[in-house]
C-alpha positions as a Markdown table, in Angstrom:
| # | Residue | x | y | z |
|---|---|---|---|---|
| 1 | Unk | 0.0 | 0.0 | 0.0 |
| 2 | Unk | 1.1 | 3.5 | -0.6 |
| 3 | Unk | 0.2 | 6.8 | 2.3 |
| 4 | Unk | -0.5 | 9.9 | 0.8 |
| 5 | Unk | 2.1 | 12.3 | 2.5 |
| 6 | Unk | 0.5 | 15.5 | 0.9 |
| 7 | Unk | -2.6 | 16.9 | -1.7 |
| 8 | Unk | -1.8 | 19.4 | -3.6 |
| 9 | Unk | -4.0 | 22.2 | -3.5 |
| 10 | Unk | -6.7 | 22.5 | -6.3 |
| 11 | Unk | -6.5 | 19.3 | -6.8 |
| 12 | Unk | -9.0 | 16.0 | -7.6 |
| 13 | Unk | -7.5 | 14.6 | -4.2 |
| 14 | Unk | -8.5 | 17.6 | -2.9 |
| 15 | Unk | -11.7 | 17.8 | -4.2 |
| 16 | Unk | -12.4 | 14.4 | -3.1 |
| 17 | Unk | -11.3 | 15.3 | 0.6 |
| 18 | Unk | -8.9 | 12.8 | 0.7 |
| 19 | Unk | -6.4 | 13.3 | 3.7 |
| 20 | Unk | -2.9 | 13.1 | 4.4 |
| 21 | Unk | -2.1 | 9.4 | 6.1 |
| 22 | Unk | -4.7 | 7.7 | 4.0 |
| 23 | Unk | -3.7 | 4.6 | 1.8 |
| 24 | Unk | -4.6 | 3.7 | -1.3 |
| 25 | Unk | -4.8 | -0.3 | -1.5 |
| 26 | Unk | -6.3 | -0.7 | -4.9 |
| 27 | Unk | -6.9 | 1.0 | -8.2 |
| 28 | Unk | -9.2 | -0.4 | -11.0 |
| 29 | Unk | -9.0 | -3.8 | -8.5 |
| 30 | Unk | -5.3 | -3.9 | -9.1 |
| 31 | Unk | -2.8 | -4.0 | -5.5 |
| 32 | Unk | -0.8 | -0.9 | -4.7 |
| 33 | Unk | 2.2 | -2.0 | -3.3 |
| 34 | Unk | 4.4 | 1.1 | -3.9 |
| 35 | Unk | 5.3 | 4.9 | -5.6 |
| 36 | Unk | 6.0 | 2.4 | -9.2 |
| 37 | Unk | 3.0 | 0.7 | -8.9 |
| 38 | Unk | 0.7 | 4.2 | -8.3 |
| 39 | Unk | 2.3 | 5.9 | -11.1 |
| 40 | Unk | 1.9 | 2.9 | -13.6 |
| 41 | Unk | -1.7 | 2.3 | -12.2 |
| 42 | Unk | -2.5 | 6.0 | -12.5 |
| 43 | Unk | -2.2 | 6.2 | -15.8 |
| 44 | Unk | -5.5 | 5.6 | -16.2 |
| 45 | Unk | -8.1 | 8.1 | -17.0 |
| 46 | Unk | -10.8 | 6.6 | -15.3 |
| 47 | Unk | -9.9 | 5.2 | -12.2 |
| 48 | Unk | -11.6 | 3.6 | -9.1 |
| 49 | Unk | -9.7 | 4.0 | -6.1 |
| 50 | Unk | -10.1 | 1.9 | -3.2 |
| 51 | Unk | -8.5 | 3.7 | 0.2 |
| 52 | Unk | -8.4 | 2.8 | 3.8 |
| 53 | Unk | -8.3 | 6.3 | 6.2 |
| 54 | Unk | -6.0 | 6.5 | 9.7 |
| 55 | Unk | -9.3 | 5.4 | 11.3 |
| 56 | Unk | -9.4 | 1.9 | 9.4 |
| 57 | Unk | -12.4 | 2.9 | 7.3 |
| 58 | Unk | -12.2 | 1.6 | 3.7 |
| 59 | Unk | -14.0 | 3.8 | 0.9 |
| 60 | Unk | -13.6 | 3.6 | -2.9 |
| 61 | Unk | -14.0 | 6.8 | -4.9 |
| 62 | Unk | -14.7 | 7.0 | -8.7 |
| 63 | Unk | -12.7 | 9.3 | -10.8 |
| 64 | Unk | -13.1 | 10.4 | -14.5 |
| 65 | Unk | -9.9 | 12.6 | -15.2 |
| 66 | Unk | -9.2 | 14.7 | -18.4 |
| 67 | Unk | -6.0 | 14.0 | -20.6 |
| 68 | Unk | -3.1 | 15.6 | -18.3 |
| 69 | Unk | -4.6 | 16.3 | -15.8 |
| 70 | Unk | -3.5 | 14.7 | -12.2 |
| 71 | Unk | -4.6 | 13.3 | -9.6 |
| 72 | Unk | -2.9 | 15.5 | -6.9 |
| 73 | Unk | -2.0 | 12.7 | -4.5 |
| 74 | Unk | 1.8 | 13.2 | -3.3 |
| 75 | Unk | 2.7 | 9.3 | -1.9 |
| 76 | Unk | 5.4 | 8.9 | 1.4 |
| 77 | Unk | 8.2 | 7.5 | 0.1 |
| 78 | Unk | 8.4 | 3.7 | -0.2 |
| 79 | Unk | 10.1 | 1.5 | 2.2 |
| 80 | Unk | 13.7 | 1.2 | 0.9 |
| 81 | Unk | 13.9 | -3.2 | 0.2 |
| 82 | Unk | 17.5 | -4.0 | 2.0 |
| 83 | Unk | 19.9 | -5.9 | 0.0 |
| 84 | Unk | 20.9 | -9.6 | 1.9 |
| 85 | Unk | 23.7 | -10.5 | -0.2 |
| 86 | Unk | 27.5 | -10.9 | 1.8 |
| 87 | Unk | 29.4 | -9.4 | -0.7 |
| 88 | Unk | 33.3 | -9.8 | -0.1 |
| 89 | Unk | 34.4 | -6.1 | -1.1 |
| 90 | Unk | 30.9 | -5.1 | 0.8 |
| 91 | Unk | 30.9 | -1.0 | 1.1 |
| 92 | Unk | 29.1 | -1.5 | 5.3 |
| 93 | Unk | 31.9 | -3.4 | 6.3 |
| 94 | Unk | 34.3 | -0.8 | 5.9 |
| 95 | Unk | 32.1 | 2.0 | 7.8 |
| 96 | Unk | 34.0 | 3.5 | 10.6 |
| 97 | Unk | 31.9 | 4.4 | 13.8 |
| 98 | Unk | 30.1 | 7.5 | 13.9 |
| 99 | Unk | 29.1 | 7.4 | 10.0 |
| 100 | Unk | 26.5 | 9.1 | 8.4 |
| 101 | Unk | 23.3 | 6.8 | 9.3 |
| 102 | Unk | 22.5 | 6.8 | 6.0 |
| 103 | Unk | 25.6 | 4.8 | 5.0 |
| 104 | Unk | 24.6 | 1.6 | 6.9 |
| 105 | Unk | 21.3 | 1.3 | 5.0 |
| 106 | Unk | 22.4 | -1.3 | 2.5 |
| 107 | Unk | 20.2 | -0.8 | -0.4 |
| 108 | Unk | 19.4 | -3.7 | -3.3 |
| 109 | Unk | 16.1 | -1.8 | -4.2 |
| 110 | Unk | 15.2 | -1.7 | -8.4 |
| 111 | Unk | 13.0 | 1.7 | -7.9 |
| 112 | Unk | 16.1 | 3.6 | -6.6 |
| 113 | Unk | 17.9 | 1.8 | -9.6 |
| 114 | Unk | 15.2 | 3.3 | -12.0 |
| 115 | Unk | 14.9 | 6.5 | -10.3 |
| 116 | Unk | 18.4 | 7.3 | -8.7 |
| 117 | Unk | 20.8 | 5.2 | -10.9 |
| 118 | Unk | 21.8 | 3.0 | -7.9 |
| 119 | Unk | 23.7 | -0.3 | -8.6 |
| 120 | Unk | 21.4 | -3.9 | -8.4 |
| 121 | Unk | 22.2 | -7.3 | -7.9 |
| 122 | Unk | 18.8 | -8.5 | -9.1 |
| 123 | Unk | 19.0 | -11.3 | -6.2 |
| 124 | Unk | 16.3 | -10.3 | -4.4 |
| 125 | Unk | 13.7 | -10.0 | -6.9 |
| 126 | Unk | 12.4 | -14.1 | -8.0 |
| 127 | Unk | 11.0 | -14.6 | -10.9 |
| 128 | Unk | 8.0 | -12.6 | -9.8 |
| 129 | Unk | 9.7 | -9.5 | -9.4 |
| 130 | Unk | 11.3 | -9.9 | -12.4 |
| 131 | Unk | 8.6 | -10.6 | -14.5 |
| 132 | Unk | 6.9 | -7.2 | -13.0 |
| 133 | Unk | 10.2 | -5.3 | -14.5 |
| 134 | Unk | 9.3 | -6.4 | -17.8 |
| 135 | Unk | 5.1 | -5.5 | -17.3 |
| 136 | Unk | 5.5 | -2.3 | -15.9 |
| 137 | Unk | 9.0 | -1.6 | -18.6 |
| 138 | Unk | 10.4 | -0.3 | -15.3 |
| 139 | Unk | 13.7 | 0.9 | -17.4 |
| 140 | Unk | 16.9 | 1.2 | -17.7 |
| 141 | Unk | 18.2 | -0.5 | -14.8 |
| 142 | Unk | 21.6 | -0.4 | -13.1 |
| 143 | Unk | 23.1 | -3.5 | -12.7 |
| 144 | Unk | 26.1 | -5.1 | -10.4 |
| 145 | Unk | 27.2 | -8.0 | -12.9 |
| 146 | Unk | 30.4 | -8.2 | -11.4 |
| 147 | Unk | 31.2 | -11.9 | -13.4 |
| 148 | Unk | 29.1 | -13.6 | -15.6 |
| 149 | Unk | 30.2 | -17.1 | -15.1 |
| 150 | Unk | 28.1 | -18.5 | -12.1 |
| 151 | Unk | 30.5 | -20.2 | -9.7 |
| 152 | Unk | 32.5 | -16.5 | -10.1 |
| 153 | Unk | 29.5 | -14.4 | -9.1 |
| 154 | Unk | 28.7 | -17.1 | -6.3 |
| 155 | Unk | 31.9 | -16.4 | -4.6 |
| 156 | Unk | 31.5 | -12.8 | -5.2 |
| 157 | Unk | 28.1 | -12.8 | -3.5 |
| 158 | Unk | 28.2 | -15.4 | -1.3 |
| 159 | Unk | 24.3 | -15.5 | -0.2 |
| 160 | Unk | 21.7 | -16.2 | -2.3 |
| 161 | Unk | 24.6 | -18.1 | -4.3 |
| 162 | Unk | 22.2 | -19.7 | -6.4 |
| 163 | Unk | 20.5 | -17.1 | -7.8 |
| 164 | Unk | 23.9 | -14.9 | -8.5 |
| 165 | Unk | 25.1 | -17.4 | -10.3 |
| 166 | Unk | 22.0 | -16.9 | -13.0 |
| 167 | Unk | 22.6 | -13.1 | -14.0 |
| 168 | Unk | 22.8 | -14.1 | -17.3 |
| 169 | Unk | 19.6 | -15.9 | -17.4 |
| 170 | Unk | 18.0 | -12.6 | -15.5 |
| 171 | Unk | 19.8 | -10.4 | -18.2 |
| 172 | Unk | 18.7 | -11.9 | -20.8 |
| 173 | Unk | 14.9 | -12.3 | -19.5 |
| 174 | Unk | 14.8 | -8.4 | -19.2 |
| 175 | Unk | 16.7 | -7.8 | -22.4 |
| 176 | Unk | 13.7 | -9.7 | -23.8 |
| 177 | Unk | 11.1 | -8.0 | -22.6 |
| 178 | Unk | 12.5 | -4.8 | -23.5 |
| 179 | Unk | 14.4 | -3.7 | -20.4 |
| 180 | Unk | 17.9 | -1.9 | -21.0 |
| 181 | Unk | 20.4 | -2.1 | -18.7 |
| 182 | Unk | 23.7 | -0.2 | -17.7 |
| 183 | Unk | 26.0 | -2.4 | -16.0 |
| 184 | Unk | 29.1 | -2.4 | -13.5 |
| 185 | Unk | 32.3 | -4.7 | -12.6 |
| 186 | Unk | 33.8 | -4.2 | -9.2 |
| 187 | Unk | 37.3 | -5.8 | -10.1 |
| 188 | Unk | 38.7 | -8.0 | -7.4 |
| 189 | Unk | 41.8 | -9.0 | -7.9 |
| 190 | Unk | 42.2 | -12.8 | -7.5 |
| 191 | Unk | 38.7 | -12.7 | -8.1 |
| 192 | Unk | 36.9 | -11.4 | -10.8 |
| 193 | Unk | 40.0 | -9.6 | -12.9 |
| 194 | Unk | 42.3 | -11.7 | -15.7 |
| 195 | Unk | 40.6 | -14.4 | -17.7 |
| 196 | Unk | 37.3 | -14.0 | -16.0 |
| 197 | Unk | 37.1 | -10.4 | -16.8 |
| 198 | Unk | 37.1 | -11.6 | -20.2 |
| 199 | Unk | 34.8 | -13.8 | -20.2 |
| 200 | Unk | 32.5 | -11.3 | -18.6 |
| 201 | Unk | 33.3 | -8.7 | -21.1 |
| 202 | Unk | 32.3 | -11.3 | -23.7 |
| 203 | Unk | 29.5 | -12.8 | -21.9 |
| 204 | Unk | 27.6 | -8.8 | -21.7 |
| 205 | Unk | 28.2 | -7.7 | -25.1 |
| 206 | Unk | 27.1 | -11.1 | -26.1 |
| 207 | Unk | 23.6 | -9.7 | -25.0 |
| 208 | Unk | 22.9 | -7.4 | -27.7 |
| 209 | Unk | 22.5 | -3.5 | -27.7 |
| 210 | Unk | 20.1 | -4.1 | -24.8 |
| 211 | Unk | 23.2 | -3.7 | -22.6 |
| 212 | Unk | 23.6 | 0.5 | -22.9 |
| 213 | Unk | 27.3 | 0.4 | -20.8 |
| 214 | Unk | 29.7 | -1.4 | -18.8 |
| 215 | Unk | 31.7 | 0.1 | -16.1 |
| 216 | Unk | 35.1 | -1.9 | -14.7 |
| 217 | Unk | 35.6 | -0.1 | -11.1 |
| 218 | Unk | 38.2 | -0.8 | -9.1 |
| 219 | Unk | 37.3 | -2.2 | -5.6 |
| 220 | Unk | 37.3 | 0.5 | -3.1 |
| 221 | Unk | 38.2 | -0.5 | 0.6 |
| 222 | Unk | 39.0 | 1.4 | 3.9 |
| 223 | Unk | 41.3 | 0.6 | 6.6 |
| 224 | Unk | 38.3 | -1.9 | 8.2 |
| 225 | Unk | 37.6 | -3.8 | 5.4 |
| 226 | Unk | 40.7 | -4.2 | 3.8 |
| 227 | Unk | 42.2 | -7.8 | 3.3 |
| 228 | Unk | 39.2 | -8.9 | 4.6 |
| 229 | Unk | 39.6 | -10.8 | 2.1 |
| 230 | Unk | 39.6 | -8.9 | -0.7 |
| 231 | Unk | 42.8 | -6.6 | -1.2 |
| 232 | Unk | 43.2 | -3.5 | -3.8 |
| 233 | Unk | 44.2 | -3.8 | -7.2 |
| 234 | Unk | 48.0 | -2.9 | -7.6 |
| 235 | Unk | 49.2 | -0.2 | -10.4 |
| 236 | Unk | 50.0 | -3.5 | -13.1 |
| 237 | Unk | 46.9 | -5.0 | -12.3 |
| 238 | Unk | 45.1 | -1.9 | -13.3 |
| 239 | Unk | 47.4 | -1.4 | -16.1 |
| 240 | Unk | 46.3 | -5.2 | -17.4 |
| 241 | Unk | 42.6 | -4.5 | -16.6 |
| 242 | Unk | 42.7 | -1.3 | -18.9 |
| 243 | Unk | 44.5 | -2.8 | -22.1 |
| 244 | Unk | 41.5 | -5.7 | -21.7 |
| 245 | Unk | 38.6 | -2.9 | -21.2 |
| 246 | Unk | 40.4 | -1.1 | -24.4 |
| 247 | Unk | 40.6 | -3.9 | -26.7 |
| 248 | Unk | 37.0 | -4.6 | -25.6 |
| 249 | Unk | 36.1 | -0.8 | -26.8 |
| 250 | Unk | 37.6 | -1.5 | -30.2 |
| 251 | Unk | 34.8 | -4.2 | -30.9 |
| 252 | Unk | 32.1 | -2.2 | -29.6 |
| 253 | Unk | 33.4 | 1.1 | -31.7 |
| 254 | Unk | 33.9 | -1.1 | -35.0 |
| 255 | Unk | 30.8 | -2.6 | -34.7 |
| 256 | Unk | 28.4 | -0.5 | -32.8 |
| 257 | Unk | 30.4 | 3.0 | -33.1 |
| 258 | Unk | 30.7 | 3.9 | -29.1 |
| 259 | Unk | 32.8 | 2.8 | -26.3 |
| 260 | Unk | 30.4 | 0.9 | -24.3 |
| 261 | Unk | 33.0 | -0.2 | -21.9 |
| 262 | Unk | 34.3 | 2.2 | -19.5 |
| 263 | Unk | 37.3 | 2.0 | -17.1 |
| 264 | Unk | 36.8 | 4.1 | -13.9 |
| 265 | Unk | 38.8 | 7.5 | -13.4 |
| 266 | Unk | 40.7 | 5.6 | -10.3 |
| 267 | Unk | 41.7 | 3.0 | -13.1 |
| 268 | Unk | 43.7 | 5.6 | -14.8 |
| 269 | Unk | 45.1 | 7.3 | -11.9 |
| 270 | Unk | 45.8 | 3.8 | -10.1 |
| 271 | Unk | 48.1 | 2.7 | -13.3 |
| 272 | Unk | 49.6 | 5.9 | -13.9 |
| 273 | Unk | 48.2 | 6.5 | -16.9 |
| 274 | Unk | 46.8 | 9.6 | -18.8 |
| 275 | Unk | 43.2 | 10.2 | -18.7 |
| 276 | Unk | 41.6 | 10.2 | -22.1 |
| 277 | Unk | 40.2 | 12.5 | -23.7 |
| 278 | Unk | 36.3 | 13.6 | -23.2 |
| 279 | Unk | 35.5 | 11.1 | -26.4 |
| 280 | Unk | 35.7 | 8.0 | -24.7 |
| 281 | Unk | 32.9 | 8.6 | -22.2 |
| 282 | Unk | 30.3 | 9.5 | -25.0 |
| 283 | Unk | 27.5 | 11.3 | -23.5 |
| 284 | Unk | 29.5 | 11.3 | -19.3 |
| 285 | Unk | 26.4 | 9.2 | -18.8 |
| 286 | Unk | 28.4 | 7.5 | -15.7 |
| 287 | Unk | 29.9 | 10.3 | -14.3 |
| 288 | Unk | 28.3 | 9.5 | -11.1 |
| 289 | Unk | 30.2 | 6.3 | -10.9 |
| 290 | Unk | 33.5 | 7.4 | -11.6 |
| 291 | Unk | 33.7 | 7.7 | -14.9 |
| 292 | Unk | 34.8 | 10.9 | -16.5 |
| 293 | Unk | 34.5 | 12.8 | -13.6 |
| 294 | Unk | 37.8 | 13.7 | -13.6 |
| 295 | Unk | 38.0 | 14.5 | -17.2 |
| 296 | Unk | 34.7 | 16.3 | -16.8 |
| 297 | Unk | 36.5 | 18.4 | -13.9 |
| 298 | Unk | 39.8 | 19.2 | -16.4 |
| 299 | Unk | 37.6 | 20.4 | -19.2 |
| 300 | Unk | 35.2 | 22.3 | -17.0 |
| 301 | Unk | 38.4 | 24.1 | -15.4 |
| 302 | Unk | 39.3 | 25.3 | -19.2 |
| 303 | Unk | 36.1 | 26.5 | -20.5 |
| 304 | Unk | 35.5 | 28.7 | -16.7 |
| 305 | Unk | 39.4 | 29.8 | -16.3 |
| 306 | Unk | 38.6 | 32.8 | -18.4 |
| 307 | Unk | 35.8 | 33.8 | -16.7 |
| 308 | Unk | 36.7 | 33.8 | -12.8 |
| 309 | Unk | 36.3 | 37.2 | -11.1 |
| 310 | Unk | 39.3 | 39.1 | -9.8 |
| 311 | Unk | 40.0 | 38.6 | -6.2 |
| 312 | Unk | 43.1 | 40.6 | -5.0 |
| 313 | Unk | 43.9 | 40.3 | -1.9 |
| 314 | Unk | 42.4 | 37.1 | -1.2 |
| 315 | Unk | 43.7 | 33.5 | -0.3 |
| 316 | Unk | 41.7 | 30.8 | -2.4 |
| 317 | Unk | 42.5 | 27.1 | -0.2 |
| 318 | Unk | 41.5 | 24.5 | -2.0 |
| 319 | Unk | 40.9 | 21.3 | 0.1 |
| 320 | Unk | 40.8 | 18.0 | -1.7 |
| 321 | Unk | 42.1 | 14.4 | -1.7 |
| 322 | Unk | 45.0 | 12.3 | -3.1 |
| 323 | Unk | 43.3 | 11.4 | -6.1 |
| 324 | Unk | 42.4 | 14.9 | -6.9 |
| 325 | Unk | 45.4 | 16.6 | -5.7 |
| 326 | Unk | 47.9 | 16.4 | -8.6 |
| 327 | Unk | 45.1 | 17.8 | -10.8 |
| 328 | Unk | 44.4 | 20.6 | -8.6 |
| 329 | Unk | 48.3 | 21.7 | -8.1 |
| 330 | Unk | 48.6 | 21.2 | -12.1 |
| 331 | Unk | 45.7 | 24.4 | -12.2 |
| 332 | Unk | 46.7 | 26.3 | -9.0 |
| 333 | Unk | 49.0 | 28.8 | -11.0 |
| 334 | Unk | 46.6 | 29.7 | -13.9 |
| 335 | Unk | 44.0 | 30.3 | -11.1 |
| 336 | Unk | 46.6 | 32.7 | -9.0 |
| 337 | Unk | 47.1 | 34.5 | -12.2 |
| 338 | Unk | 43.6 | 34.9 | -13.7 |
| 339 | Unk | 42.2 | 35.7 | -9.9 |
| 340 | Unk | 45.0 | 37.8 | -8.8 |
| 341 | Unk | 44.9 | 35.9 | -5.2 |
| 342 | Unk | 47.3 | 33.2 | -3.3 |
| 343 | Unk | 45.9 | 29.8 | -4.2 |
| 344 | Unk | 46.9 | 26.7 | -1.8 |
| 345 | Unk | 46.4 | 22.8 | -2.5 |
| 346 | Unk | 46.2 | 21.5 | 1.0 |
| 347 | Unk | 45.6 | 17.3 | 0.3 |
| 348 | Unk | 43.9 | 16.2 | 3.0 |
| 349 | Unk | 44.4 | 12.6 | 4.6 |
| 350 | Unk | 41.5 | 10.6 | 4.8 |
| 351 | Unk | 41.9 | 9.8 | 8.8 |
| 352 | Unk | 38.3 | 9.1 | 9.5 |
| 353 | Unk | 38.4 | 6.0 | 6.4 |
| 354 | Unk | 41.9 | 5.4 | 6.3 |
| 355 | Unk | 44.4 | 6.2 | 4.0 |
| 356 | Unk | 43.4 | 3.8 | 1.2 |
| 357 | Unk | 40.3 | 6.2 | 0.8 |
| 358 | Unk | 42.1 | 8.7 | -2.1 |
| 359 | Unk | 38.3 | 9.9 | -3.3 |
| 360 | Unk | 37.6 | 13.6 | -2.7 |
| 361 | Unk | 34.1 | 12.6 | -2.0 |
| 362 | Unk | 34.5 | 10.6 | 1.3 |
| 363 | Unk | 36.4 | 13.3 | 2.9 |
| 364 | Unk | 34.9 | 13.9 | 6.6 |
| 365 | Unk | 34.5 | 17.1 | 7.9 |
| 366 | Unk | 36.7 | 16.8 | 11.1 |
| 367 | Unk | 39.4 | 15.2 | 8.5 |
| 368 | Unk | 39.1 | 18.5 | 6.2 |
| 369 | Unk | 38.4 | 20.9 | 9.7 |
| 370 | Unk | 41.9 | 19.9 | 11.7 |
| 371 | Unk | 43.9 | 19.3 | 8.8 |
| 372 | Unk | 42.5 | 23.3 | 7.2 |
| 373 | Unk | 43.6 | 24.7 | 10.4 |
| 374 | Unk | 43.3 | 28.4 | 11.2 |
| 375 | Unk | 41.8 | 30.4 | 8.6 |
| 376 | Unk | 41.7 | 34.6 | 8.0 |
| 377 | Unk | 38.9 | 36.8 | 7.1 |
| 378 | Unk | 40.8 | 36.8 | 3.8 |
| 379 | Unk | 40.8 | 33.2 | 3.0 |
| 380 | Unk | 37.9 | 31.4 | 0.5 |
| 381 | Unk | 38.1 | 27.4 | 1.3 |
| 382 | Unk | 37.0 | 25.2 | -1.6 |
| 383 | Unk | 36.1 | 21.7 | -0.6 |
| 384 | Unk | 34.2 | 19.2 | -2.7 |
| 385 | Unk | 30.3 | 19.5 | -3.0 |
| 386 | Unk | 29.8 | 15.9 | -2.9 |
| 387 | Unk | 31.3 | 15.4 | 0.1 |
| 388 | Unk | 28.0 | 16.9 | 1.4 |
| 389 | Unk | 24.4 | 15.1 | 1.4 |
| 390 | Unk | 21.3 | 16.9 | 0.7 |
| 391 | Unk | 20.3 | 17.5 | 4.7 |
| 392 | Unk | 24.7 | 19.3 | 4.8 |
| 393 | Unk | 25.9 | 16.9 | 6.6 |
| 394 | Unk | 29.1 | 15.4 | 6.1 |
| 395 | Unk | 30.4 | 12.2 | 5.7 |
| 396 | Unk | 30.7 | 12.0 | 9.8 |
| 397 | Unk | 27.7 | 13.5 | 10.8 |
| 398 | Unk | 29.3 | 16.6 | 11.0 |
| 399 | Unk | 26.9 | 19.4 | 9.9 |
| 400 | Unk | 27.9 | 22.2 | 7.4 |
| 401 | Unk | 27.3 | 24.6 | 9.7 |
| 402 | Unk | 29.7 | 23.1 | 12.6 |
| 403 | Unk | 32.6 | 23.2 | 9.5 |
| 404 | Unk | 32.1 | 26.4 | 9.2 |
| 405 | Unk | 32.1 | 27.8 | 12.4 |
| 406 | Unk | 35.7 | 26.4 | 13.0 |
| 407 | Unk | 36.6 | 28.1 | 9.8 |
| 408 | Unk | 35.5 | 31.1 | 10.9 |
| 409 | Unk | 36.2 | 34.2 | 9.7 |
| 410 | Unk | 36.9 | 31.9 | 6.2 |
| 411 | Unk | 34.3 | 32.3 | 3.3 |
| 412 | Unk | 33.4 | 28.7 | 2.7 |
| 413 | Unk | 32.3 | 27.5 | -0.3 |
| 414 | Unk | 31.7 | 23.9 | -1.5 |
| 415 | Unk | 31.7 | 23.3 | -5.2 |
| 416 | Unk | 32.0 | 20.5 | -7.8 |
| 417 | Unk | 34.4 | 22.9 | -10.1 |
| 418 | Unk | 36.5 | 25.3 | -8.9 |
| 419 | Unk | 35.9 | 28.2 | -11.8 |
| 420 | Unk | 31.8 | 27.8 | -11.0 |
| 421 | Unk | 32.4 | 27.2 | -7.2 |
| 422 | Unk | 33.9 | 30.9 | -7.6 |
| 423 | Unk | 31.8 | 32.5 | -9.8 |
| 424 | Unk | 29.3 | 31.8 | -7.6 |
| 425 | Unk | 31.0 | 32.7 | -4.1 |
């Protein structure tokens, strides 16, 4: 069942005198069971809905809507479904105490794949849920693949080993009931990298044009999860995983004219090689999961250099990670000079994670707080946007407005590009 969580004024809900707290159980006799389900079922013109109030009482209204025109009903947000898989490279193992509480919600839910572009295993679905994908064309999907061959993905997984092991029986199902999917590779090494790459590289293009992308992303561990018992890819293993993600791009360019396959930015750095150029990510569809966004960061950086505003006078500290750091010294002088002001790279040391963290994005607030130090009245402090959730709160809990009361008298100012972040100061 769905509760209405607000009616929007003017509305047929309104009109009706429907109230906030009320579920809707059934429309045209079909079961509500969440937000996908109401907006598929609402699609109706004529609609019967059958509601239960926060007294009990059931009633069932009869509406004849006009082309367009909606029903007014705003639904609470659905009940995120948990994922049950033990994944060995598992993200809530390596949470350190005092986390944001959001990070220990371990989600395996296919609306926040369709809405939000969150990562699946598809395990949790049966062949019930499945076949509702394909009825309600609930697409594209984001899928964790990780290996196709079965025994792989098993041992990748570990619960619900039997049903890992089918992906590519699930894949192709969707594929042919018209469901795309983009799909990911967390590489392992020992695990899922070499030969069985391959074979998974293979295995998903083998699938048809149904398959929009493939991302290969390195594992990412912190000092609680590491060895335990996967370890992190060294700079040769990365090296070997890229020339096999290229030579799997040359098929999918001579044959279907894009890239398809795309090696995470942490590939690159990892193996010490260049980024490419903004061509190989096609549309930055996958920015989100590491891929491109440093390349997107580089090219922003050009097109806004010429456009910063003067600021004479004025220290710009720009707080970032290891990753990021090289990238940001590379850029520090041609911001001095266009800007007029002192411009300082501090990288900061991801303490709160553990120093095999390198991503801007996990940075905590006490890390980037102590390690910032004292600030002036003069000083502008940069620091990654994303390193902030929608509510300001950082990584550790800390609020935004904690950070910048120990920066105080700084300006702070987070951004996802530095020319923007300033334009906009």
């Amino acid at each position: 069942m769905v509760r209405i969580a607000a009616i929007e004024s003017g509305s047929i809900a309104e009109e009706l005198e429907l109230e906030i707290g009320t579920r809707i159980v059934r429309i045209n006799g079909q079961r509500v069971r969440d937000g996908i389900d109401l907006t598929f079922l609402l699609g109706d013109l004529e609609l019967e809905l059958e509601t239960v109030d926060v007294a009990g009482e059931t009633t069932i209204y009869e509406v004849a809507r006009d082309p367009g025109e909606p029903l007014g009903i705003v639904p609470a947000p659905d009940a995120v479904r948990e994922c049950s898989n033990k994944c060995v490279f598992c993200f809530i193992d390596g949470n350190p105490p005092g986390v944001r509480d959001s990070l220990w919600l371990k989600d395996d839910d296919f609306r926040l794949s369709f809405t939000y572009g969150s990562y699946v295993t598809l395990t949790n679905l049966g062949p019930k849920g499945l076949s509702r994908l394909v009825e309600q064309q609930i697409s594209p999907l984001y899928v964790s693949v990780h290996a196709t061959e079965p025994e792989v993905r098993e041992r990748l997984v570990v619960s619900h080993a039997k049903v890992a092991g089918q992906i590519m029986e699930h894949l192709r199902y969707l594929l042919d009931g018209g469901i795309s999917v983009h799909t990911q590779v967390v590489l392992c090494p020992g695990w899922n990298d070499g030969v069985h790459l391959d074979r998974t590289l293979d295995d998903l293009w083998s699938l048809g044009e149904g398959v929009l992308s493939l991302s290969v992303v390195p594992v990412g561990l912190t000092r609680y999860n590491l060895n335990k018992p996967v370890r992190l890819l060294e700079p040769d293993e990365a090296g070997i995983a890229l020339a096999q993600v290229e030579r799997a791009r040359k098929r999918a360019l001579a044959e279907r004219g894009m890239g398809w396959v795309y090696a995470a930015d942490e590939m690159f750095l990892l193996s010490g090689r260049e980024l490419p150029p903004a061509g190989y990510y096609d549309d930055f569809d996958l920015a989100e999961n590491g891929v491109g966004a440093v390349r997107r960061f580089v090219d922003d950086f050009e097109a806004g250099i010429s456009h910063v505003p003067r600021l004479d006078g004025k220290r710009i500290r720009i707080a970032t990670a290891r990753s990021m750091a090289p990238f940001m010294r590379e850029r520090s002088g041609r911001l001095a000079a266009a800007t007029g002001a002192e411009v300082e790279v501090i990288e900061i040391q991801n303490r709160f994670f553990g120093e095999t963290v390198s991503v801007a994005g996990l940075l905590a607030g006490r890390d980037l707080a102590e390690q910032l130090g004292a600030c002036t009245e003069r000083d502008l402090v940069l620091f990654p946007a994303e390193t902030l959730n929608g509510d300001s709160l950082f990584i550790d809990s800390m609020p935004l407005t904690e950070f910048e009361a120990r920066l105080a008298p700084a300006r702070v100012i987070p951004g996802y590009e530095l020319t923007s972040a300033l334009r906009s100061r």
